[in-house]
N, C-alpha and C positions, 0 to 999 in steps of 0.2 A: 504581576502578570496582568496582560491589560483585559478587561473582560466587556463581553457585546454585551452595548449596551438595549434596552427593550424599548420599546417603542411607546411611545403617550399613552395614555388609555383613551379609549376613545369608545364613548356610554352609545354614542349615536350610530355607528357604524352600522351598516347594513349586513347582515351574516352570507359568510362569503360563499362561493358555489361551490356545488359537489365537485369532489375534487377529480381528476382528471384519469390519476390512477390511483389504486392502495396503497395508503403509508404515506400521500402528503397532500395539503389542502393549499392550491395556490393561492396566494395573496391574503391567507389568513394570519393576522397580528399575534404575535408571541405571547402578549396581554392577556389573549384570548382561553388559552389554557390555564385551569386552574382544577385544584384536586375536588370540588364540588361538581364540578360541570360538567366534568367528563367520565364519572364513573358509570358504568353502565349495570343496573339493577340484575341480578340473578345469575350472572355470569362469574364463573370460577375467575381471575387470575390466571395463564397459560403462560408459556416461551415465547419470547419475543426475540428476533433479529433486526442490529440494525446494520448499517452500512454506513462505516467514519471517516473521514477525509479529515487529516488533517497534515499541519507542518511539522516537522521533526525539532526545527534549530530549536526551540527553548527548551525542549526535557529530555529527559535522560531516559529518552526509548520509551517503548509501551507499557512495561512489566510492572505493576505496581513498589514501588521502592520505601525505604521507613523517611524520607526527606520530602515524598508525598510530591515529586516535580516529576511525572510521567504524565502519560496520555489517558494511561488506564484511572491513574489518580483520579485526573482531571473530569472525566467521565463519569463515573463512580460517586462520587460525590454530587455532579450534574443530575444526575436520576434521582440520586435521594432528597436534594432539594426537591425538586419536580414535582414527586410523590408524597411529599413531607412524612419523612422518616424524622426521628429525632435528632438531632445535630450529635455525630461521630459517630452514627449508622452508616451505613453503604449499604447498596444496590449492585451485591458481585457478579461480573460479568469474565466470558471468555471467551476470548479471540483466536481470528484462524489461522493469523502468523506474526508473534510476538516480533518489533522492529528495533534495531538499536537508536543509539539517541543520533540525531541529528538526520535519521531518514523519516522520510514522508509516507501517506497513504493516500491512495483514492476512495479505495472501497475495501478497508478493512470493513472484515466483520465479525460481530459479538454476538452472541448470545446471552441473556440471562433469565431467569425465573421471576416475571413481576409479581409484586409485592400487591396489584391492585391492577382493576381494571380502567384500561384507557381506550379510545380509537389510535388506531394506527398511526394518524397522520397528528395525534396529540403528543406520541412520545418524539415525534421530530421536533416540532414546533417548540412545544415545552422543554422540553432537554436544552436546546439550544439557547434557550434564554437565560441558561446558567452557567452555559461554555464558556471562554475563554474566548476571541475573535478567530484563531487559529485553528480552531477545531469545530465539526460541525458535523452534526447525523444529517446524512443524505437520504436517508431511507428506512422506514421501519416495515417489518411483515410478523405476524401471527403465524408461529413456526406450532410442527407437533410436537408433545413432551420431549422424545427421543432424540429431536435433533441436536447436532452439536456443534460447532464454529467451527471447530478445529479437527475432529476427528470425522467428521464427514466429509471437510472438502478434499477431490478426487483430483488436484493440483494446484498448485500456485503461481503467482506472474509476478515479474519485478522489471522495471525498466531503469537505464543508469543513462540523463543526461550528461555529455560532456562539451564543455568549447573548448574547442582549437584555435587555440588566438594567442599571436604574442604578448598580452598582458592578461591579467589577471581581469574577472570579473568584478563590475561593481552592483549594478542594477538587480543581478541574480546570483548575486553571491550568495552560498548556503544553497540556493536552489539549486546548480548543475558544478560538476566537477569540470577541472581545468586544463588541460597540457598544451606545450608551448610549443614542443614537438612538431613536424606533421604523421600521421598518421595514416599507415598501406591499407587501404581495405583489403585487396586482394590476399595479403598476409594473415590479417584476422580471420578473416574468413576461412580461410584454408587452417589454423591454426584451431577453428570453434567445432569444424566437425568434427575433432578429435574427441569431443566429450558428448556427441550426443549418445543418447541411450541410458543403459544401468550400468553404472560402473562406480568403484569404491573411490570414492572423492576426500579420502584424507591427505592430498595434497594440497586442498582447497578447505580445510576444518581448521576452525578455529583453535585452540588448548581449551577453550571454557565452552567447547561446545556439548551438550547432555546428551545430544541424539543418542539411541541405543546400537545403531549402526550407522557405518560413513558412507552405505551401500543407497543411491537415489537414480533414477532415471530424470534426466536431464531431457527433457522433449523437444527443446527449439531454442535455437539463439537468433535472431534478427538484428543485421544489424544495418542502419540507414545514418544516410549522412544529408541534414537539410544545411546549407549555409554553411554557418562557424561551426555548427552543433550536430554532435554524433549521438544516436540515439538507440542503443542497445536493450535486448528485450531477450526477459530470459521467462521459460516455462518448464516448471519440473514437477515431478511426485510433494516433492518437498524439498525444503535445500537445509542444507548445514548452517550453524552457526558463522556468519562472517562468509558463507561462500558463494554467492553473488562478488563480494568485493572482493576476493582473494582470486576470484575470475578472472574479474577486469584488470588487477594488479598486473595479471601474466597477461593480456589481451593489448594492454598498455605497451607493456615492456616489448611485446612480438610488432605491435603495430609502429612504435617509435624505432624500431631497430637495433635495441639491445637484446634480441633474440632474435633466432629462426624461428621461422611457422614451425617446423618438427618440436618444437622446445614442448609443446603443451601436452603433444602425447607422450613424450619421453616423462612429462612433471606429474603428467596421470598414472602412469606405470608406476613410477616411484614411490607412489601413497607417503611420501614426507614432506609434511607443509616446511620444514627450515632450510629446503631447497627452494622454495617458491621464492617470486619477488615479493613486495612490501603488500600488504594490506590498502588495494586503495580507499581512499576517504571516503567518510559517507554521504557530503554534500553533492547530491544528482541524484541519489539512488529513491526509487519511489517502489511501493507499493501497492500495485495495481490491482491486487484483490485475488479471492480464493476461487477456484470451479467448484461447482456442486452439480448432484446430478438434477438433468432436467427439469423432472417433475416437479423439484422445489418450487421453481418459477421466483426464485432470487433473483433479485440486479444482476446482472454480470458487471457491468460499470456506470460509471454517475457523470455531471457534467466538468468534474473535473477533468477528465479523460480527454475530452478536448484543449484543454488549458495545454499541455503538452505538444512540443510540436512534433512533425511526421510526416514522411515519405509520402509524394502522393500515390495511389493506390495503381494508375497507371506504369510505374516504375517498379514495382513487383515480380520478382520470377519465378511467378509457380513451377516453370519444368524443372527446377533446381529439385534433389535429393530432398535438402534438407530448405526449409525457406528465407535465404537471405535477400534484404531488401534493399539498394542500393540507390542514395540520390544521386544527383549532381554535386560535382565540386565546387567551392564556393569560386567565385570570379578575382581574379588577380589583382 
Protein backbone atom coordinates (compact mmCIF):
# COMPACT_ATOMS: atom_id res chain seq x y z
CA UNK A 1 0.00 0.00 0.00
CA UNK A 2 1.64 3.11 -1.10
CA UNK A 3 2.08 5.44 2.01
CA UNK A 4 2.43 9.73 1.93
CA UNK A 5 5.28 10.30 2.02
CA UNK A 6 6.73 13.49 4.93
CA UNK A 7 8.30 16.12 3.86
CA UNK A 8 12.31 17.22 4.62
CA UNK A 9 12.91 18.47 7.77
CA UNK A 10 13.40 21.58 7.71
CA UNK A 11 15.63 23.20 11.27
CA UNK A 12 15.15 26.64 9.71
CA UNK A 13 11.69 27.24 8.96
CA UNK A 14 9.92 29.93 10.39
CA UNK A 15 6.77 28.67 12.73
CA UNK A 16 3.78 28.92 10.78
CA UNK A 17 0.71 31.16 11.67
CA UNK A 18 -2.15 30.83 13.85
CA UNK A 19 -4.18 28.85 12.28
CA UNK A 20 -7.37 30.07 10.56
CA UNK A 21 -9.75 27.77 12.30
CA UNK A 22 -9.62 24.88 15.16
CA UNK A 23 -8.33 21.46 14.27
CA UNK A 24 -5.73 22.70 11.33
CA UNK A 25 -2.70 24.88 11.01
CA UNK A 26 -2.13 25.90 7.34
CA UNK A 27 1.03 25.30 5.82
CA UNK A 28 2.30 23.65 8.83
CA UNK A 29 5.00 20.63 7.74
CA UNK A 30 4.01 17.14 9.06
CA UNK A 31 7.78 16.96 10.39
CA UNK A 32 6.52 19.50 12.59
CA UNK A 33 4.56 17.11 15.08
CA UNK A 34 6.12 15.22 17.31
CA UNK A 35 4.98 13.50 20.74
CA UNK A 36 7.56 16.04 22.66
CA UNK A 37 6.30 19.22 21.39
CA UNK A 38 2.96 18.96 21.49
CA UNK A 39 2.07 17.64 24.72
CA UNK A 40 0.43 20.30 26.71
CA UNK A 41 1.40 20.40 30.59
CA UNK A 42 -1.49 19.82 33.17
CA UNK A 43 -4.12 18.98 30.89
CA UNK A 44 -6.07 15.53 31.25
CA UNK A 45 -6.30 13.54 27.82
CA UNK A 46 -10.25 14.20 26.56
CA UNK A 47 -12.45 12.82 23.30
CA UNK A 48 -11.33 13.77 20.20
CA UNK A 49 -13.34 13.84 16.77
CA UNK A 50 -11.93 13.77 13.62
CA UNK A 51 -13.32 14.07 10.01
CA UNK A 52 -11.85 11.23 7.28
CA UNK A 53 -11.95 11.40 3.58
CA UNK A 54 -10.89 8.68 2.20
CA UNK A 55 -10.94 6.26 -1.16
CA UNK A 56 -12.79 2.86 -0.73
CA UNK A 57 -11.11 0.73 -3.96
CA UNK A 58 -8.06 -0.79 -1.75
CA UNK A 59 -9.85 -2.12 1.51
CA UNK A 60 -12.12 -4.03 2.41
CA UNK A 61 -14.65 -1.26 3.89
CA UNK A 62 -14.08 0.48 7.16
CA UNK A 63 -14.84 -2.13 9.91
CA UNK A 64 -11.58 -3.33 11.32
CA UNK A 65 -10.97 -7.04 9.68
CA UNK A 66 -8.07 -9.98 11.21
CA UNK A 67 -6.29 -9.37 7.43
CA UNK A 68 -5.75 -5.62 8.87
CA UNK A 69 -6.66 -4.00 4.91
CA UNK A 70 -9.55 -1.59 6.15
CA UNK A 71 -9.71 2.09 6.66
CA UNK A 72 -10.42 1.61 10.26
CA UNK A 73 -6.97 -0.60 10.25
CA UNK A 74 -5.37 1.84 8.50
CA UNK A 75 -6.20 4.67 10.94
CA UNK A 76 -5.89 2.96 14.04
CA UNK A 77 -2.58 2.08 13.83
CA UNK A 78 -1.97 5.82 12.18
CA UNK A 79 -2.66 7.42 15.81
CA UNK A 80 -0.69 5.00 17.52
CA UNK A 81 2.39 5.61 15.57
CA UNK A 82 1.58 9.44 15.97
CA UNK A 83 1.39 9.03 19.71
CA UNK A 84 4.08 6.33 20.15
CA UNK A 85 2.18 3.58 21.62
CA UNK A 86 4.26 0.46 21.54
CA UNK A 87 4.27 -1.39 18.17
CA UNK A 88 0.68 -3.82 18.07
CA UNK A 89 -1.12 -1.15 20.23
CA UNK A 90 -3.95 0.71 18.85
CA UNK A 91 -5.56 3.89 19.28
CA UNK A 92 -9.58 2.41 19.07
CA UNK A 93 -11.84 4.54 17.40
CA UNK A 94 -15.65 4.76 16.28
CA UNK A 95 -17.31 5.82 13.55
CA UNK A 96 -20.64 7.25 12.37
CA UNK A 97 -21.32 4.95 9.57
CA UNK A 98 -19.33 1.76 9.04
CA UNK A 99 -18.72 1.67 4.71
CA UNK A 100 -18.36 -1.39 2.48
CA UNK A 101 -15.37 -2.00 0.64
CA UNK A 102 -14.84 -0.24 -2.44
CA UNK A 103 -17.10 3.02 -1.21
CA UNK A 104 -15.49 6.28 -0.35
CA UNK A 105 -15.95 9.11 2.38
CA UNK A 106 -15.80 12.71 2.58
CA UNK A 107 -16.36 13.35 6.26
CA UNK A 108 -16.57 10.28 7.95
CA UNK A 109 -16.41 10.63 11.48
CA UNK A 110 -14.63 9.05 14.49
CA UNK A 111 -14.34 9.47 17.72
CA UNK A 112 -11.77 8.08 20.17
CA UNK A 113 -10.37 8.49 23.77
CA UNK A 114 -6.71 9.93 23.40
CA UNK A 115 -4.05 8.32 25.00
CA UNK A 116 -2.30 11.99 25.51
CA UNK A 117 -2.60 15.35 25.07
CA UNK A 118 -2.21 17.19 21.62
CA UNK A 119 -3.44 20.59 19.81
CA UNK A 120 -6.17 20.04 17.47
CA UNK A 121 -4.57 20.87 14.37
CA UNK A 122 -1.59 18.29 15.67
CA UNK A 123 -3.73 15.18 15.61
CA UNK A 124 -4.42 16.26 11.61
CA UNK A 125 -1.10 16.99 10.62
CA UNK A 126 0.49 14.24 12.67
CA UNK A 127 -1.95 11.29 11.84
CA UNK A 128 -1.55 12.08 8.35
CA UNK A 129 1.95 11.59 8.19
CA UNK A 130 1.54 7.88 8.86
CA UNK A 131 -1.64 7.48 6.43
CA UNK A 132 -1.57 5.83 3.42
CA UNK A 133 -1.87 8.71 0.31
CA UNK A 134 -5.64 7.69 0.09
CA UNK A 135 -6.78 8.46 3.36
CA UNK A 136 -6.54 11.74 5.27
CA UNK A 137 -8.06 13.51 8.62
CA UNK A 138 -9.61 16.52 7.32
CA UNK A 139 -10.29 17.84 10.66
CA UNK A 140 -10.02 17.38 14.31
CA UNK A 141 -12.19 19.03 17.39
CA UNK A 142 -12.11 18.45 21.29
CA UNK A 143 -15.49 16.78 21.74
CA UNK A 144 -17.11 16.22 25.52
CA UNK A 145 -16.64 12.76 27.30
CA UNK A 146 -20.31 11.78 26.18
CA UNK A 147 -20.03 12.28 22.73
CA UNK A 148 -20.44 9.61 20.29
CA UNK A 149 -19.59 9.21 16.31
CA UNK A 150 -22.31 6.99 15.83
CA UNK A 151 -25.05 7.26 18.30
CA UNK A 152 -25.35 11.00 18.26
CA UNK A 153 -25.48 11.75 14.74
CA UNK A 154 -29.25 12.81 14.16
CA UNK A 155 -28.82 11.48 10.06
CA UNK A 156 -26.80 10.52 7.42
CA UNK A 157 -25.89 11.47 3.59
CA UNK A 158 -24.60 9.30 0.97
CA UNK A 159 -24.31 10.46 -2.70
CA UNK A 160 -23.96 7.56 -5.78
CA UNK A 161 -22.07 9.04 -8.85
CA UNK A 162 -23.08 7.34 -12.19
CA UNK A 163 -21.92 7.83 -16.20
CA UNK A 164 -24.16 7.31 -18.78
CA UNK A 165 -21.95 6.76 -21.61
CA UNK A 166 -21.84 3.92 -24.06
CA UNK A 167 -18.33 2.73 -22.84
CA UNK A 168 -17.11 2.01 -19.77
CA UNK A 169 -15.09 4.40 -17.58
CA UNK A 170 -11.42 4.65 -17.64
CA UNK A 171 -10.00 8.04 -15.95
CA UNK A 172 -12.71 7.36 -13.01
CA UNK A 173 -13.03 4.03 -12.96
CA UNK A 174 -13.88 2.80 -9.18
CA UNK A 175 -14.86 6.47 -8.63
CA UNK A 176 -18.47 6.50 -10.33
CA UNK A 177 -20.85 3.70 -11.43
CA UNK A 178 -21.66 3.04 -15.12
CA UNK A 179 -24.86 2.33 -17.37
CA UNK A 180 -25.03 2.24 -21.09
CA UNK A 181 -28.71 2.57 -20.95
CA UNK A 182 -30.12 6.04 -21.13
CA UNK A 183 -31.80 6.93 -18.31
CA UNK A 184 -35.90 8.84 -17.73
CA UNK A 185 -35.53 11.25 -15.09
CA UNK A 186 -39.03 11.81 -14.88
CA UNK A 187 -39.46 7.92 -14.14
CA UNK A 188 -37.01 8.07 -11.22
CA UNK A 189 -38.22 10.70 -9.94
CA UNK A 190 -41.81 9.76 -9.83
CA UNK A 191 -40.50 6.14 -8.71
CA UNK A 192 -38.17 8.00 -5.43
CA UNK A 193 -41.05 9.66 -3.83
CA UNK A 194 -42.45 6.43 -3.15
CA UNK A 195 -39.87 5.84 -0.31
CA UNK A 196 -39.62 9.02 1.26
CA UNK A 197 -40.50 9.09 4.99
CA UNK A 198 -40.54 5.93 7.66
CA UNK A 199 -41.11 3.02 6.25
CA UNK A 200 -40.04 -0.76 6.67
CA UNK A 201 -37.14 -1.06 3.90
CA UNK A 202 -36.61 -4.82 4.02
CA UNK A 203 -36.94 -4.75 0.39
CA UNK A 204 -33.87 -2.78 0.24
CA UNK A 205 -31.77 -4.95 3.34
CA UNK A 206 -29.07 -6.59 2.91
CA UNK A 207 -29.28 -10.80 4.55
CA UNK A 208 -25.99 -9.69 6.57
CA UNK A 209 -27.61 -6.64 7.65
CA UNK A 210 -27.38 -6.42 12.06
CA UNK A 211 -29.72 -3.49 12.13
CA UNK A 212 -32.31 -4.34 14.99
CA UNK A 213 -35.06 -2.95 12.74
CA UNK A 214 -35.63 -2.44 8.86
CA UNK A 215 -37.87 0.39 10.10
CA UNK A 216 -35.67 4.12 8.86
CA UNK A 217 -37.02 7.37 7.58
CA UNK A 218 -35.58 8.12 4.39
CA UNK A 219 -35.70 12.25 4.33
CA UNK A 220 -34.68 13.28 0.66
CA UNK A 221 -33.49 11.69 -2.63
CA UNK A 222 -31.99 14.41 -5.02
CA UNK A 223 -31.48 13.66 -7.97
CA UNK A 224 -29.38 15.78 -10.74
CA UNK A 225 -27.98 15.17 -14.08
CA UNK A 226 -24.59 17.22 -14.99
CA UNK A 227 -23.27 16.08 -18.46
CA UNK A 228 -22.53 12.09 -18.82
CA UNK A 229 -23.07 12.07 -14.93
CA UNK A 230 -26.07 11.53 -12.70
CA UNK A 231 -25.73 12.32 -9.35
CA UNK A 232 -27.91 10.95 -6.70
CA UNK A 233 -28.16 12.07 -3.10
CA UNK A 234 -29.67 10.18 -0.45
CA UNK A 235 -30.49 11.54 3.42
CA UNK A 236 -31.95 9.32 6.02
CA UNK A 237 -32.26 8.58 10.03
CA UNK A 238 -29.78 5.88 9.13
CA UNK A 239 -29.79 3.31 6.36
CA UNK A 240 -29.68 -0.50 6.24
CA UNK A 241 -26.88 -2.59 5.47
CA UNK A 242 -26.42 -2.39 1.35
CA UNK A 243 -29.49 -0.11 1.10
CA UNK A 244 -28.40 3.03 -0.56
CA UNK A 245 -27.24 0.31 -3.31
CA UNK A 246 -30.19 -1.88 -3.39
CA UNK A 247 -32.02 1.72 -4.13
CA UNK A 248 -30.26 2.52 -6.99
CA UNK A 249 -30.31 -1.22 -8.27
CA UNK A 250 -34.26 -0.53 -8.49
CA UNK A 251 -33.73 3.33 -9.51
CA UNK A 252 -31.53 1.70 -12.31
CA UNK A 253 -33.74 -0.78 -13.46
CA UNK A 254 -37.08 1.98 -13.37
CA UNK A 255 -34.80 4.57 -15.03
CA UNK A 256 -33.53 2.23 -17.95
CA UNK A 257 -36.93 0.82 -18.52
CA UNK A 258 -37.16 -2.60 -17.21
CA UNK A 259 -39.75 -1.28 -14.84
CA UNK A 260 -42.59 1.02 -14.28
CA UNK A 261 -42.16 4.00 -11.79
CA UNK A 262 -45.17 2.20 -9.73
CA UNK A 263 -42.50 -0.94 -9.43
CA UNK A 264 -40.77 0.85 -6.37
CA UNK A 265 -43.91 1.27 -4.23
CA UNK A 266 -45.18 -2.09 -5.11
CA UNK A 267 -41.15 -3.42 -4.08
CA UNK A 268 -41.63 -1.33 -0.66
CA UNK A 269 -44.99 -2.87 0.11
CA UNK A 270 -43.46 -6.17 -0.44
CA UNK A 271 -40.62 -5.97 2.28
CA UNK A 272 -38.79 -8.85 0.26
CA UNK A 273 -35.31 -8.13 -0.98
CA UNK A 274 -35.45 -11.45 -3.54
CA UNK A 275 -38.03 -9.64 -5.43
CA UNK A 276 -35.75 -6.66 -5.77
CA UNK A 277 -33.27 -6.17 -8.85
CA UNK A 278 -29.43 -6.85 -8.25
CA UNK A 279 -27.29 -5.06 -5.70
CA UNK A 280 -25.87 -2.23 -7.48
CA UNK A 281 -21.99 -1.83 -7.46
CA UNK A 282 -20.24 -0.01 -5.09
CA UNK A 283 -17.93 2.02 -7.42
CA UNK A 284 -19.87 5.87 -7.20
CA UNK A 285 -21.22 5.51 -3.87
CA UNK A 286 -19.59 8.16 -1.35
CA UNK A 287 -20.10 9.11 1.93
CA UNK A 288 -20.90 12.28 2.64
CA UNK A 289 -20.90 12.45 6.37
CA UNK A 290 -23.11 12.28 9.60
CA UNK A 291 -25.53 15.46 10.95
CA UNK A 292 -25.01 16.25 14.53
CA UNK A 293 -26.92 18.65 16.52
CA UNK A 294 -25.89 22.27 16.02
CA UNK A 295 -24.30 23.16 19.09
CA UNK A 296 -21.61 20.62 18.25
CA UNK A 297 -20.16 23.11 15.94
CA UNK A 298 -18.64 19.86 13.77
CA UNK A 299 -17.77 20.26 9.98
CA UNK A 300 -20.76 19.34 8.18
CA UNK A 301 -18.32 18.88 4.99
CA UNK A 302 -14.62 19.20 3.94
CA UNK A 303 -13.05 20.32 0.72
CA UNK A 304 -13.59 17.26 -0.75
CA UNK A 305 -17.20 18.00 -1.19
CA UNK A 306 -16.37 20.18 -3.95
CA UNK A 307 -14.38 17.45 -5.83
CA UNK A 308 -17.74 16.03 -6.72
CA UNK A 309 -19.73 17.42 -9.42
CA UNK A 310 -23.37 19.23 -9.12
CA UNK A 311 -26.28 20.83 -10.42
CA UNK A 312 -26.02 24.36 -10.40
CA UNK A 313 -27.79 25.82 -7.63
CA UNK A 314 -30.08 28.00 -10.12
CA UNK A 315 -31.62 24.74 -11.41
CA UNK A 316 -33.28 23.79 -8.18
CA UNK A 317 -36.89 23.36 -7.40
CA UNK A 318 -37.72 24.31 -4.28
CA UNK A 319 -41.70 24.30 -4.95
CA UNK A 320 -41.32 20.60 -5.46
CA UNK A 321 -42.88 18.39 -2.38
CA UNK A 322 -40.07 16.60 -2.04
CA UNK A 323 -36.60 18.32 -3.43
CA UNK A 324 -35.48 17.02 -6.70
CA UNK A 325 -32.75 18.69 -8.54
CA UNK A 326 -32.70 18.42 -12.26
CA UNK A 327 -29.83 19.49 -14.95
CA UNK A 328 -29.51 19.65 -18.50
CA UNK A 329 -29.19 16.84 -20.75
CA UNK A 330 -25.92 16.21 -22.14
CA UNK A 331 -25.72 17.64 -25.84
CA UNK A 332 -26.00 15.09 -28.76
Amino acid sequence: MPGATPPADNAAAAPSAAPESPGLAPGEPDSHTSSASLAVDGEPPGRIALGIAYRGQSYHGWQSQPDGKTVQDALERALAEFVGLPRGEIVATVCAGRTDAGVHALNQVVHFDAPVVREEFSWVRGTNRYLPEDIAVQWARTVEPDFHARNGARGRRYAFLVRESAVRPAIEAGLCGWVFKSLDMDAMRQAARALIGEHDFSSFRSSQCQALSPVKELRSIDIARIGDYWRFDFEASAFLHHMVRNIMGALIAIGSGSQPAGFMAELLALRNRELAPPTFPAAGLYFLGPRYDPHLGLPQRTSAHDWLPSAPPELARPDEAYPFVSGPAPKQ
